[in-house]
C-alpha positions, 0 to 999 in steps of 0.5 A: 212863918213870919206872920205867923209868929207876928200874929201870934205875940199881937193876939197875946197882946205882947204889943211891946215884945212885937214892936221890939222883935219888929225893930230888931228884925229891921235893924237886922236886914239893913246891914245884910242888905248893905253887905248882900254883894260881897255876902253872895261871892263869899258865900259862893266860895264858901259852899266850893270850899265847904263841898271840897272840904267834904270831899276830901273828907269823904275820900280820905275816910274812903281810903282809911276804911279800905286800908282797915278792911284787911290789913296793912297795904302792901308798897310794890315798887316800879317792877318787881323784877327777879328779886322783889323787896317786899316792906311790910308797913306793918306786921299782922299775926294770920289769925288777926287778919283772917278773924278781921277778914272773916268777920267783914264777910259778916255784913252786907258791905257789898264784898262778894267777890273777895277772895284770899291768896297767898303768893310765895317767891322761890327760885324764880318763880311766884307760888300761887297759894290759894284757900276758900274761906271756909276753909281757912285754918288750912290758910293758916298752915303756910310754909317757909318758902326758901325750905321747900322746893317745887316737889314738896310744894305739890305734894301740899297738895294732898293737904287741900292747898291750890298751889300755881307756879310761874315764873317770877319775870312774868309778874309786874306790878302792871300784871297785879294792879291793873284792871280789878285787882288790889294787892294787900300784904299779910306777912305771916310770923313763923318760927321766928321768920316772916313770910310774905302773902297777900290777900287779893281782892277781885273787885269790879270797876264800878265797885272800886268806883263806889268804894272811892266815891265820896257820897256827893255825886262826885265822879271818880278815877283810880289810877295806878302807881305806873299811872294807868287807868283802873277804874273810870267813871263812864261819864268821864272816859270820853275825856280820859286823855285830856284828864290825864294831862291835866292832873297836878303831879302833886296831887292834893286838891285844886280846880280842873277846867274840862270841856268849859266845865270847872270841876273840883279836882280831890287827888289822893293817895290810896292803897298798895301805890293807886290813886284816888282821883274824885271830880266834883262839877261845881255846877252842880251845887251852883248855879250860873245865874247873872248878877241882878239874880244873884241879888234877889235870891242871895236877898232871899235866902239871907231873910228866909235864913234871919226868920229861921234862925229867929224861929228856932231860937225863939217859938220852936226852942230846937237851938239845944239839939241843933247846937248839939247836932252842929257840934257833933257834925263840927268834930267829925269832920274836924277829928284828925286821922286815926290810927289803924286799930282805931280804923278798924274798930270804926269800920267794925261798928259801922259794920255791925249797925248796918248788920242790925238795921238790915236785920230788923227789916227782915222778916223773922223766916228771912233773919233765920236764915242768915243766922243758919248761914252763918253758922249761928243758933237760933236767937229766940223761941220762935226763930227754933220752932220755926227750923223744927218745923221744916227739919225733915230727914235732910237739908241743903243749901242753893244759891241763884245769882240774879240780876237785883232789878228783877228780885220782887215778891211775886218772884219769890212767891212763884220761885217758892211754887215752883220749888214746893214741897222742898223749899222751906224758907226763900231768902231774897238778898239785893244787895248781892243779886243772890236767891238763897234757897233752904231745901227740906226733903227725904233721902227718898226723895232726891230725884224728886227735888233735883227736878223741883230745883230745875224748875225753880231754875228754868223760872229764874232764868226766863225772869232775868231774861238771860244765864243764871248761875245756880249752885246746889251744897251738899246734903246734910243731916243735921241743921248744924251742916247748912253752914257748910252746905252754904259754902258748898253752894258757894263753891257750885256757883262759882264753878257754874259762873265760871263754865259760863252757861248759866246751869245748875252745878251741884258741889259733889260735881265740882272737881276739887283740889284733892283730885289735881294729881289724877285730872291734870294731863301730865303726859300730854305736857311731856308731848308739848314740850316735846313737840316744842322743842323740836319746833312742830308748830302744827303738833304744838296747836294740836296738842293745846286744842285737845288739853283745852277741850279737855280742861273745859269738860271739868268742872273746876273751881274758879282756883282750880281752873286758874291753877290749872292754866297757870300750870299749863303756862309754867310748864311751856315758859320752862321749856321755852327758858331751857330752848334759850337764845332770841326767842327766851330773851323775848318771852317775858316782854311777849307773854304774861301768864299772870293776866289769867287772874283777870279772867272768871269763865274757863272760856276767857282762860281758853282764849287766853291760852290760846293767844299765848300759844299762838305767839309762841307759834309765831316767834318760833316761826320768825326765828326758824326764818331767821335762821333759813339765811344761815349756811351751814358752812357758819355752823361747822366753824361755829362747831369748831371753836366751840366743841371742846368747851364744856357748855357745848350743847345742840341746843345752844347751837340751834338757839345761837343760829335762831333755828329749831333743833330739828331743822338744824340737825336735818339741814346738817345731816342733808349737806355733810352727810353727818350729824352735827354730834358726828361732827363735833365729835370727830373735832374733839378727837382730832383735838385729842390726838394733837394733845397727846402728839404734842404735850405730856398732859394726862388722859385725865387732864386732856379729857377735862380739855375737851369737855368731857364729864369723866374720862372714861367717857372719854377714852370710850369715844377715842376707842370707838372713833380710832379702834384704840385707846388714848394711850395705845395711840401716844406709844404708837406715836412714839 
């Protein structure tokens, strides 16, 4: 290039202008060859700082972005505990926060596994309120949480909430933030209160990892606020321990040395209390070169440097927009935070170019589609006459979710063959790894497309070589419904991944909220708390087994089947709390019910049910061992001292020996030849007898002595254990 402009002013005989340029260029490298040794060591801390400096950039933009995805990041403290502090940084209006959630679902941001919840607390316990997004002006009829109770908050039921309850000492922080859950507060504004709910969002590990990446091949960790790992770069987990330790407690951004490798370390603080750890390996941008290496190619780049920048300055006249370019890179990366609004109108914009660009790569059959799926009309003339030309009688939506390395043309084209005469547009998304299918057909023509889509089905799963989930929306007769029958499709293959077997799951299947009341085992829930109280181990897996097996021939929604085992949970602990003693102490630390929202197959939500089951088994069983090593002569003195008190009960008595209610009522009856109500009674009465000797108190007074509720309950147990009442026995005494 440098010849080339030589040459070029000596064959336009501009000998003085080449001779001038020759000396300035000369005069130009001496005194870069006098400073090359401490140009090439600023320029190595240079490029670290200038990549740091991007890189906190990058993750600081990340952290703003995911903060204005939703809303406000709601701060949970250490632990929750019974009483949980909910601060709100900021309030938001549920419409505001659901249109900016509604509106990210919009474009292809890579969200798919966003859900929206709510999470109430009322008398120690978390009500779990959970809405489809399609469904979310029912999001927005939220209720005040202290004026409801459990009753009328299942009675919400018959208005289309999915509601959960359990109790508020098994959910921690550890339960929520662990694993691919973010918590984002939404408190909602209603009549003058606040009521606190949250949005949760379900994000596996490695979309957590991109979400803080930085864009540099940095390598990422995100702990949470109790400092565990909730996401990890898999290059990096075979040195998780030794990172961990070398993590500055400050933060910030400074260097880390692991494995005789020297890495850029950027600590940040991210939403709802996780922290964003990115690791840049300077090697990656510098090479470990010797000192004479560094000389030449430092020499090198510094001439190739001089002769572009003379180039451009000088023949190709491009400084105006590299100036301009410069300046534009200067203050974005110079412009300071923003506020939230601010944030989110930036994630809007970029949202709305990425919906662009993706839409002008569509075909126009494909950017039909999505507008149909989003509820839109049609854009132009041909984009009508195209819909004109596949409306048929009716029309419905099917969504396949396949893996994105086996989507190509030429699946499109045998899906399509397969699923001909019904499929009349095919939209492949790899971004999401999902096949939407449009299908056209004739009311008479049902069974023929059911048969269409199996094979269509059958095609896909042989493709990706493993289960596909295929959902199937509801049928519609106008165009207009395919919005609706999209969400329906949604909602099948949800429930189809959740069965975990890849089949072809249609949304009349699928087991809605409105039918909880007739499909959840009530009276099976009234035996197992039975059966746990009295301490049947065996009745107890029984029992469990047959309402599992149960729960899995439903086909559930992934709310409802998580609903369905939170409700089977809450009714356990609640048995198990009223048991009280050693074994209620323990619970909290042994099970945790909220871990089922880490689960996404009825299968995992099996297993887990089981394990906790099989805990309680076994802490029922080393109490009831415990309690083997007790006489029966301790329970009678312990009856003694204890019976007149008015919270007296057998079951306390059972708890306070460690011994089921069962085993001791039959070891009492077995040794004294009576119960243990027997017994207890008889003391009250001698007690009884020896008031009405020895003071002047009432009947009344002395009934409240001895712990019973009225004093005609009283007075008929005195009579049916002497054959006379308290007063004809005082004036026989006399």
């Amino acid at each position: 290039m440098l010849a080339n402009l030589f040459s070029r002013l000596r064959r336009q005989g501009q000998n003085k202008l080449f001779l001038r340029y020759l000396a300035g260029y000369v005069l130009l490298l001496i005194p870069m060859l006098c400073f090359v040794p401490y140009a090439i060591g600023q320029l190595e801390a240079a490029m670290i700082d200038g990549y740091g400096k991007q890189e906190r950039v990058a993750v600081e933009k990340t952290c703003a972005s995911l903060d204005a995805m939703v809303l406000q990041i709601m701060h949970i403290q250490s632990s929750m505990g019974e009483n949980p502090a909910f601060s709100p940084v900021r309030s938001f209006s549920p419409t505001r926060a659901v249109s900016l959630l509604e509106e990210l679902r919009k474009y292809h941001l890579g969200f798919y596994d966003m859900q929206i919840l709510g999470l109430y607390y009322y008398e120690d316990s978390y009500i779990y309120l959970s809405s489809s997004t399609y469904r979310l002006d029912l999001f927005l009829d939220t209720y005040q949480y202290d004026a409801l109770t459990k009753e009328q908050w299942r009675k919400a039921l018959n208005k289309g909430e999915q509601i959960a309850i359990y109790p508020a000492a098994n959910l921690t922080m550890q339960g929520l933030s662990q694993g691919r859950q973010i918590l984002f507060l939404l408190p909602f504004h209603y009549e003058g209160q606040y009521s606190c709910g949250v949005v949760l969002t379900a994000l596996p590990e490695s979309t957590l990892l991109h979400l803080f990446g930085s864009g540099l091949g940095s390598q990422g960790i995100v702990l949470n606020a109790l400092g565990e790992v909730v996401a990890i770069d898999p290059q990096l987990r075979p040195f998780q321990a030794e990172i961990l330790a070398a993590l500055s407690p400050e933060g910030g951004q400074y260097r880390l040395h692991l494995q005789g490798q020297e890495y850029i370390a950027t600590d940040l603080p991210a939403a709802n209390g996780l922290r964003c750890v990115s690791l840049l390996p300077t090697s990656q941008f510098l090479h470990q070169i010797t000192r004479e290496q560094r000389a030449m190619y430092g020499i090198l780049a510094l001439i190739l440097l001089a002769s572009g920048v003379i180039i451009s300055l000088l023949i190709s006249k491009q400084y105006v927009p590299l100036k301009r370019f410069l300046q534009t890179v200067s203050e974005h990366m110079d412009a300071k935070e923003g506020t939230l609004d601010e944030a989110e109108s930036m994630l809007l914009r970029l949202a709305r170019e990425n919906e662009r660009l993706h839409s002008e790569r569509l075909p126009p059959e494909e950017r039909c589609v999505s507008l149909l799926l989003r509820g839109h009309p049609p854009e132009s003339e041909e984009q009508r006459s195209l819909l004109e030309s596949f409306a048929a009688g009716a029309c419905a939506c099917a969504i396949a979710a396949v893996p994105s390395g086996v989507l190509c043309e030429e699946l499109r084209a045998r899906v399509h063959q397969a699923f001909a005469p019904f499929c009349a547009l095919l939209h492949l998304d790899t971004v999401s790894g999902r096949v939407v299918m449009l299908i056209s057909l004739e009311p008479t023509e049902a069974e023929a497309c059911r048969a269409a889509l199996a094979r269509a089905h059958a095609l896909l799963r042989a493709a990706a070589q493993q289960t596909v989930a295929l959902g199937v929306g509801s049928l519609q007769k106008e165009q207009r419904g395919l919005a609706a029958s999209y969400m329906d499709a949604v909602s099948a293959l949800e429930c189809s991944r959740m069965q975990g077997k890849g089949k072809m799951v249609f949304s009349d299947e699928v087991v809605d909220v409105d039918d909880l009341e007739s499909i959840f085992p009530y009276k099976e829930m009234e035996l197992l708390r039975a059966h746990l109280r009295m301490g049947d181990i065996e009745a107890i897996h029984g029992l469990l087994m047959h309402i599992l097996k149960y729960a899995k021939s439903l086909n559930m929604s992934l709310h409802l089947g998580r609903f369905f085992c939170y409700e089977l949970a809450n009714q356990v602990l609640s048995c198990v709390r009223e048991m009280g003693g050693k074994f209620a102490r323990q619970l909290p630390d042994n099970i945790n019910a909220a871990r089922l929202a880490d689960y996404h197959t009825i299968d995992e939500m099996i297993r887990a049910m089981q394990n906790m089951m099989t805990n309680l088994c076994r802490m029922i069983n080393e109490e009831e061992m415990e309690g083997q090593d007790c006489a029966i002569g301790e329970v009678q003195t312990y009856i003694r001292e204890n019976a007149c008190d008015i919270n007296f009960s057998l079951q306390a008595t059972a708890s306070h020996f460690h011994m089921s209610l069962a085993n001791l009522c039959q070891r009492f009856k077995e040794e004294t030849g009576r119960t243990v109500l027997e017994y207890a009674t008889e003391i009250r009465i001698e007690r009884a007898k020896e008031l009405l000797l020895t003071t002047r108190m009432t009947v009344r007074e002395i009934s409240e002595a001895l712990g019973y509720s009225t004093s005609s309950s009283f007075i008929r147990r005195f009579k049916q254990i002497t054959g006379e009442t308290p007063r004809e026995f005082g004036k026989r005494a006399e």
